[in-house]
C-alpha positions in Angstrom: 15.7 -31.3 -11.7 13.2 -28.9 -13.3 12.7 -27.0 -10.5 16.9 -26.7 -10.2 17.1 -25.3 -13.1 14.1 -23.0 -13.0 15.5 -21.3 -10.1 19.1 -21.5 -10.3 19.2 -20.8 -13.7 18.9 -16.7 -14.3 16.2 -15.4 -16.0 18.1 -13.7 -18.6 19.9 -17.0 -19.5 16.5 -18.8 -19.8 15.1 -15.8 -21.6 17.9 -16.4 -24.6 17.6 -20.0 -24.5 14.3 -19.9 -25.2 14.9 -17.0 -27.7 17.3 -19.3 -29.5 15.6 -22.3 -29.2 12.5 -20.5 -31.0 14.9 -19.3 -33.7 16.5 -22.8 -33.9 12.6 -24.2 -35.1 12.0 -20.6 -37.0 15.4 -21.1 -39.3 14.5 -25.3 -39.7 11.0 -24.8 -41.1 12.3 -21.7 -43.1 14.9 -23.6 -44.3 12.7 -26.7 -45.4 10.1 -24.0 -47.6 13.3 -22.5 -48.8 14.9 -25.6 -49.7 11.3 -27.1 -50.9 11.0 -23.4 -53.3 14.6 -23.4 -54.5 14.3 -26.9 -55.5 10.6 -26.1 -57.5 12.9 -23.3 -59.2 15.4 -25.5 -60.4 12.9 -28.0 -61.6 10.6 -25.2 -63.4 14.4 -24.1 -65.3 14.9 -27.5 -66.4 11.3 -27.8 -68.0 11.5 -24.5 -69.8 15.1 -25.3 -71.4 14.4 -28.5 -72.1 11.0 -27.0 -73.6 13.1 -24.1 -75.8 15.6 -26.9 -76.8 13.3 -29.3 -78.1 11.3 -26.6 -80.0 14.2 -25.1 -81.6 15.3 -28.9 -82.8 12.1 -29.2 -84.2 11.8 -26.3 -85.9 15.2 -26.7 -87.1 14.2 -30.0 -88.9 14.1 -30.3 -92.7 10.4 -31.8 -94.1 12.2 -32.2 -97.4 14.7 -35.2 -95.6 11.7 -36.7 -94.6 10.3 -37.0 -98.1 13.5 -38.3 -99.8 14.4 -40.9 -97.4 11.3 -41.0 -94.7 12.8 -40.4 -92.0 14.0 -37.2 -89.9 17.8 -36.6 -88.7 19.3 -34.0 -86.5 21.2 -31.3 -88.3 24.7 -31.5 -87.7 25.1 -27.6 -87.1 22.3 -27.5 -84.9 22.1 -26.2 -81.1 21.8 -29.6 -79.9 25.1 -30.6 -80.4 27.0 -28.4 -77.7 24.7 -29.9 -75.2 26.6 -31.9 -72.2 26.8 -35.7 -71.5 23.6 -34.9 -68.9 21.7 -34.3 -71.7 20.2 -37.0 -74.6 17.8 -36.3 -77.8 16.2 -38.2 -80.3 13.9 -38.7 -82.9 11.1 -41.3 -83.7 8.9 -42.4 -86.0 5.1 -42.1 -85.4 5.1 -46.1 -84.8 8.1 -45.0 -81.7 10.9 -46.0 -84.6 14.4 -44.4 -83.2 15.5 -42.1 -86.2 18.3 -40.6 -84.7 20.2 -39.8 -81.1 22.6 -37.9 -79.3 24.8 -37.2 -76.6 24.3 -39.7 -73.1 21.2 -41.5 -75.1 22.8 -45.3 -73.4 22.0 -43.3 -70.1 18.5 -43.0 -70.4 17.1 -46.6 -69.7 13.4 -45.3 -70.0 12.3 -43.3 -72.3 9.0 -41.5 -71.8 5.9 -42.6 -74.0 5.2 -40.3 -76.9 2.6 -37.7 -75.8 3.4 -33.8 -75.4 4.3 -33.8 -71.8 6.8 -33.8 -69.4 7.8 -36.9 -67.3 10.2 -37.9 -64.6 12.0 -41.7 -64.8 12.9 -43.5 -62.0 16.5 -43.6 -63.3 16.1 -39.8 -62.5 15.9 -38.0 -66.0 13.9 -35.1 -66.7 12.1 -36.2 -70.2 10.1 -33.6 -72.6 8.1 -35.2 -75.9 6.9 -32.8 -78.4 5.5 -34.1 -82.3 6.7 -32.7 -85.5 4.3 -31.8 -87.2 4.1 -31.5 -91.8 3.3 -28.3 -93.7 -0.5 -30.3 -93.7 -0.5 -30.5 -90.0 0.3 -34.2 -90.2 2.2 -36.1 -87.5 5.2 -37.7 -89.1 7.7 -38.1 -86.0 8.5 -37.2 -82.2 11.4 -35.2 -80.7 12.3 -36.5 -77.1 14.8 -34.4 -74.9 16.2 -36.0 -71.3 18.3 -34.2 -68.9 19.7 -35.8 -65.5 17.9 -34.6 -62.7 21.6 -35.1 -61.1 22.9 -31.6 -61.3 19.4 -30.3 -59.4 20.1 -32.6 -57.1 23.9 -31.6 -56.1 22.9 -28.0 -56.2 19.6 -28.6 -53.9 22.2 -31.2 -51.5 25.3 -28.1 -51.4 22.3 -25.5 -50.7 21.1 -27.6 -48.0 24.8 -28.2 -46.4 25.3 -24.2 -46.8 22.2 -24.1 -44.4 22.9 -26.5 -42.5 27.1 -25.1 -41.9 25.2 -21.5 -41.1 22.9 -22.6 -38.8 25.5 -23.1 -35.9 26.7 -18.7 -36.8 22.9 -18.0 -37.2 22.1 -19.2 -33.5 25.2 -18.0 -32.0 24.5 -14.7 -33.2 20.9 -14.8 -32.2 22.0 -15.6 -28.8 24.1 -13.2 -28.4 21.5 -10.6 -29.8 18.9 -11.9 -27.0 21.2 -12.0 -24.4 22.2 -8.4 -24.9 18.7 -7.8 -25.4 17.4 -9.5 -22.3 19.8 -8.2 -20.2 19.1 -4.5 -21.4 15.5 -5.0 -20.7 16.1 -6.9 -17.1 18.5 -4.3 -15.9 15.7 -2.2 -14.2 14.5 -5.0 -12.9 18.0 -5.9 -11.7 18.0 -1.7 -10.4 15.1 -3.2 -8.4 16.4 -5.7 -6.5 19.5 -3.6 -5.6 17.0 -0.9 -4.6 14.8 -3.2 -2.3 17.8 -4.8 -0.5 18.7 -1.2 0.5 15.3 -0.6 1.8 15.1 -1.3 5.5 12.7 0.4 8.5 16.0 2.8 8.9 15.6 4.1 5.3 12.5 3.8 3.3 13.7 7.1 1.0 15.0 5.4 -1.8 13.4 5.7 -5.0 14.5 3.6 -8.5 13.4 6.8 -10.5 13.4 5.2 -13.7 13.7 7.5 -16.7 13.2 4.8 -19.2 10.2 4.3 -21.7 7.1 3.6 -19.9 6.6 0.1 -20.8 6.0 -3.1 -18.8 9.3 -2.8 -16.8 8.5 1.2 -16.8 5.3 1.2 -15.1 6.5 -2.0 -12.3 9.3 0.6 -11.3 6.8 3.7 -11.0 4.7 1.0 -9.0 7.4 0.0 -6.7 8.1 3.5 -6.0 4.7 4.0 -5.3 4.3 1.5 -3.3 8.4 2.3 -1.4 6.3 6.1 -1.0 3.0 4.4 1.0 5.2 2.6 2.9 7.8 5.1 4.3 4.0 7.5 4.6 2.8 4.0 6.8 6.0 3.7 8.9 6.5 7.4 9.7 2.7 7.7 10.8 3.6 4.4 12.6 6.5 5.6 14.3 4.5 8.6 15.1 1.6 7.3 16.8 3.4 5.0 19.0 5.4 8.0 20.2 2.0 9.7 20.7 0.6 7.2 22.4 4.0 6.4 24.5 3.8 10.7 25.2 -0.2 10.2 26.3 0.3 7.4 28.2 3.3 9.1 30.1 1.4 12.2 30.9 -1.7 10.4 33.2 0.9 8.1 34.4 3.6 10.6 35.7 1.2 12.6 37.3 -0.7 9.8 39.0 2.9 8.7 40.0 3.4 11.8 41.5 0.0 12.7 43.3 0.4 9.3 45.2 4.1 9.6 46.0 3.2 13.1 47.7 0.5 12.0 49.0 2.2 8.8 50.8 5.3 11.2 51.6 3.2 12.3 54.9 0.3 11.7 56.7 -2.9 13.8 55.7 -6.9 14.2 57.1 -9.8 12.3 55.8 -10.7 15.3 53.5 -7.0 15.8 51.6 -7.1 12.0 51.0 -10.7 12.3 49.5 -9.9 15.4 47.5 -6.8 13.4 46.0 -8.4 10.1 45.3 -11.0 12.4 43.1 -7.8 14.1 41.6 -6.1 11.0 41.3 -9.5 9.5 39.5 -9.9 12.0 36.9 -6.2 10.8 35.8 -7.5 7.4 35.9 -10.5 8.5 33.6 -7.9 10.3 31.1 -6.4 6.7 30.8 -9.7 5.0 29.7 -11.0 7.4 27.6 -7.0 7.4 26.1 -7.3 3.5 25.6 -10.6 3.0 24.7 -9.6 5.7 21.6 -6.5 3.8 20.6 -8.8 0.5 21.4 -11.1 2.0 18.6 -9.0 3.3 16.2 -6.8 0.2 16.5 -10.3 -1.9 15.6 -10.9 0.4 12.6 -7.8 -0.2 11.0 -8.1 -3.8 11.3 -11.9 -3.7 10.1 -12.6 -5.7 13.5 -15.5 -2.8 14.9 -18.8 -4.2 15.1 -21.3 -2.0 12.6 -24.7 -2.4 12.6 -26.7 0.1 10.3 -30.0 1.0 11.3 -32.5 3.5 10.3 -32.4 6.2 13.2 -33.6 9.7 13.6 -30.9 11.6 13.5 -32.8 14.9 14.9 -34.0 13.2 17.7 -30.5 12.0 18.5 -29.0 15.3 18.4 -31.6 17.0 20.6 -31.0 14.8 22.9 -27.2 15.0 23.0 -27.2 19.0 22.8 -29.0 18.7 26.0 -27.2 16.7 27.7 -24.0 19.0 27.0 -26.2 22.1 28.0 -25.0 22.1 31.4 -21.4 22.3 30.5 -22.3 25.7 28.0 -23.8 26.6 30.9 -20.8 26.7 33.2 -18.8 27.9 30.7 -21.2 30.9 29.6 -21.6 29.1 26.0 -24.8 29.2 24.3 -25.6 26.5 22.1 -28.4 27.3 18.6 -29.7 24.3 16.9 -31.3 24.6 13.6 -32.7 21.0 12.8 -35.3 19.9 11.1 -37.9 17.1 12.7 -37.8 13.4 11.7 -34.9 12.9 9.4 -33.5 9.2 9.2 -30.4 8.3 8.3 -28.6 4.5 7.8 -26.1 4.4 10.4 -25.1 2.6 13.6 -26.8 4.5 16.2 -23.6 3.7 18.7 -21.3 5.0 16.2 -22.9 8.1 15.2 -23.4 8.8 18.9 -19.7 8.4 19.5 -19.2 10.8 16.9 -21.2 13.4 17.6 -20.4 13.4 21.2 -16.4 14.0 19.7 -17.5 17.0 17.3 -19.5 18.6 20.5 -17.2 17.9 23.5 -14.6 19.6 20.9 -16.5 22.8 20.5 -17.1 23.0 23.7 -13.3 23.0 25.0 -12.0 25.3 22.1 -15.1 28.2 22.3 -13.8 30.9 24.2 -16.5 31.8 27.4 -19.2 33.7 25.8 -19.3 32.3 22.6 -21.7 30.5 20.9 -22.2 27.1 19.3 -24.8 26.6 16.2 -25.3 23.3 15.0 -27.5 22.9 11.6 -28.8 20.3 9.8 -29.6 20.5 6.1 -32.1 17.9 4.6 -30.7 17.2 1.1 -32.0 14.9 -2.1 -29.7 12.0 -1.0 -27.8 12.8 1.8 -27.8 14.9 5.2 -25.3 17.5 6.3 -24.4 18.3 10.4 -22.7 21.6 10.8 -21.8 22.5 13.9 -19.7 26.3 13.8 -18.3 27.4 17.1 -17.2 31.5 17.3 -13.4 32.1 18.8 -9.9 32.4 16.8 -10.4 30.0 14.6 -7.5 27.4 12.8 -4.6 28.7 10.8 -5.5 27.3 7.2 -2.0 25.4 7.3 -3.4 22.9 9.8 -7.1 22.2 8.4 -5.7 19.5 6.0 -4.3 17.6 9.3 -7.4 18.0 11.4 -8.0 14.7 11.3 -4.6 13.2 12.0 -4.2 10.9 14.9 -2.8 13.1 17.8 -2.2 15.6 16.0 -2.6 19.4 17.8 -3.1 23.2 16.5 -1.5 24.4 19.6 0.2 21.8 22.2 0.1 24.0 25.2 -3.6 24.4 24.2 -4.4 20.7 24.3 -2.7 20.2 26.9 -4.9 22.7 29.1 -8.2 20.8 27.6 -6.8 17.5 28.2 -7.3 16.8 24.7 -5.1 13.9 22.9 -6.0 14.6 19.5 -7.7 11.2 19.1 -11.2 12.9 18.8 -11.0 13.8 15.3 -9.4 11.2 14.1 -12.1 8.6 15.9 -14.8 11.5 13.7 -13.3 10.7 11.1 -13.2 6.7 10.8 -17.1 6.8 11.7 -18.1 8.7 9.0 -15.6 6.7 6.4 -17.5 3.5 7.5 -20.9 5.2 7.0 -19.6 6.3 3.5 -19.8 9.7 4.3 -17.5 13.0 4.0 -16.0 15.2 6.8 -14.4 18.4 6.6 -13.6 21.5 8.6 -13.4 24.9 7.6 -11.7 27.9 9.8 -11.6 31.9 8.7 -9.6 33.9 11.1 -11.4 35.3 14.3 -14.4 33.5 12.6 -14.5 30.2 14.3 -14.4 26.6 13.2 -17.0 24.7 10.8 -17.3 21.1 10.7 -19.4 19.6 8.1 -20.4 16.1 8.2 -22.6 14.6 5.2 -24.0 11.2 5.9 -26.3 9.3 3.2 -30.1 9.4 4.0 -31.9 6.2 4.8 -34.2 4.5 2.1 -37.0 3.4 4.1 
């Protein structure tokens, strides 16, 4: 049953019930210390009037009276005597005598013992003693005042009925205020929900744009368009790299498809079928080197590579691979000028950083012009080391340096397409060095070349 109501019930509604239940307990225990002050009001009144009355009988009394005929009696013209039936006086004798009475005395079954103070009678009369005193200072009687506690009570019971009757318009009211309230603050949340059943993998473009104060609700709708903004950004790059990699695929595949097809279409010497088995292979090596990219890059972004860090020698590694790609400068009238220091570690998987060195030199290679040159440097820093390797040719429009290191993503297509590239290259540079917490960047001037700068921390051993 609870779970019913907590989730067919709508938030707004539960909101103002539990604002009005909360007022319901605020106005009760407001009402009691109201009720419990107006009452000590009331009570306080009744003390001080009954106080002033009996002091102004008393002073009103005649010493003389007592002399001639020892005892004390009201005075007929005094205050006293406009008082209501609620109200009864009298006078004693030190010895508790009655002298004289007035007004509801029958009514008053108790009377309070004679001592200045105030008392309270279970037949529910308010009682005030004071003494009279002589011109010597002498005791020679008591005034007693008693009023009926009954009016207190009657206005205390209609005060509490007057509550009680308002209670009903107080909560209604405050029910209506929170719902009004709850609803106005719930609306961009309600915006929300209209917003992300629009959303679908057709349309990720629309945005709540709330223009509201930037409060609770204000920041969740900046974050959702945040997060509507990373995911149209995901499922564009998505969309694009599985039409890459449907276009890379096709290319290797079309041609391999045709090379056989002519080659089956008649019959051909030992040589021509040799020369097009090699042709056809080359197609066949595109295709691994194609899917053991994706293979890679899909890894990466599912953190399932294998890393092991190491301390290596990075200048050993790089001699090593600069002479192994001498050959190729060689053909292609390149020369290749190294800078590097001897014996500089860095933490790193050696496969890794092989991989991605490899990537950064087979690119310079394809994209210097014959009769170029290609320097690589390395720079021994305080806490990290930097790899530069600058090839000379046209260099890269500054437009496309910030998507270098896109997934198959090309400066010039017919280019690429010439080199066989994919554009997976820099993009598989670029995921190494992330995962060795290191920075890469490329810098292009025109007819200056490319610079690519990679910074990779220095070992601590």
């Amino acid at each position: 049953m609870i779970n019913f109501f907590r989730y067919r019930i709508p938030i707004r509604v539960r909101l103002t019930l539990w604002y009005v239940m909360l007022m319901a307990v605020t106005f009760t225990i407001f009402s009691v210390y109201l009720i419990a002050r107006f009452q000590n009001s009331l009570r306080s009144a009744l003390d001080a009037s009954l106080q002033i009355t009996v002091s102004k009988t008393v002073s009103a009394l005649d010493e003389d009276d007592y002399i001639e005929t020892g005892k004390l009696t009201f005075d007929q013209t005094s205050e006293a005597q406009t008082l209501s039936d609620n109200f009864a006086m009298r006078i004693l004798s030190v010895q508790g005598a009655v002298w004289d009475r007035y007004s509801a005395y029958e009514s008053v079954s108790s009377w309070a013992r004679l001592e200045a103070e105030y008392s309270t009678q279970p037949n529910e009369w308010r009682i005030y003693s004071q003494p009279v005193l002589s011109s010597k200072g002498e005791v020679i009687g008591w005034v007693q005042a008693a009023q009926s506690l009954q009016p207190v009570k009657e206005t205390i019971s209609d005060f509490r009925e007057q509550l009680l009757f308002g209670m009903p318009l107080v909560l209604l009211l405050a029910g209506a205020g929170g719902y009004f309230l709850a609803n106005r603050a719930l609306s961009p949340v309600e915006q929300i929900t209209n917003i992300a059943r629009g959303i679908n993998l057709h349309d990720l473009s629309k945005r709540i744009d709330y223009q509201g104060a930037m409060d609770e609700v204000g920041y969740l709708a900046h974050t959702f368009d945040l997060m509507l903004a990373r995911l149209q950004d995901s499922f564009e790059r998505e969309k694009r790299f599985t039409a890459d990699v449907a276009h890379e695929l096709r290319t290797p595949l079309t041609v391999l498809k045709g090379q056989i097809e002519v080659t089956l279409n008649r019959p051909r010497t030992p040589t021509e079928y040799e020369n097009k088995l090699k042709e056809l292979s080359l197609q066949v090596d595109r295709l691994i080197r194609l899917s053991n990219a994706l293979l890679f890059l899909s890894r990466s972004d599912q953190n399932l590579f294998e890393f092991e860090p190491s301390t290596i020698n990075l200048s050993e590694m790089l001699e090593v691979l600069i002479e192994q790609f001498q050959p190729f400068a060689d053909e292609k009238g390149l020369k290749i000028n190294t800078n590097i220091p001897t014996n500089i570690p860095v933490h790193g998987d050696g496969d890794h950083l092989i991989r991605l060195f490899i990537n950064l030199l087979e690119n310079a290679l394809k994209y210097t012009p014959g009769g170029g040159q290609i320097t690589v440097t390395v720079l021994n820093k305080l806490y990290e080391v930097q790899v530069i390797i600058h090839n000379s040719g046209a260099g890269i429009p500054q437009e496309h340096l910030s998507h270098l290191f896109e997934r198959f993503y090309r400066v010039d297509e017919d280019r690429s397409s010439q080199t066989g590239g994919s554009g997976l290259g820099l993009a598989i540079a670029h995921e190494i060095v992330n995962m060795h917490k290191g920075k890469i960047e490329a810098q292009s001037e025109s007819s200056q070349g490319v610079t690519v700068s990679v910074r990779l921390p220095l070992s601590n051993s």
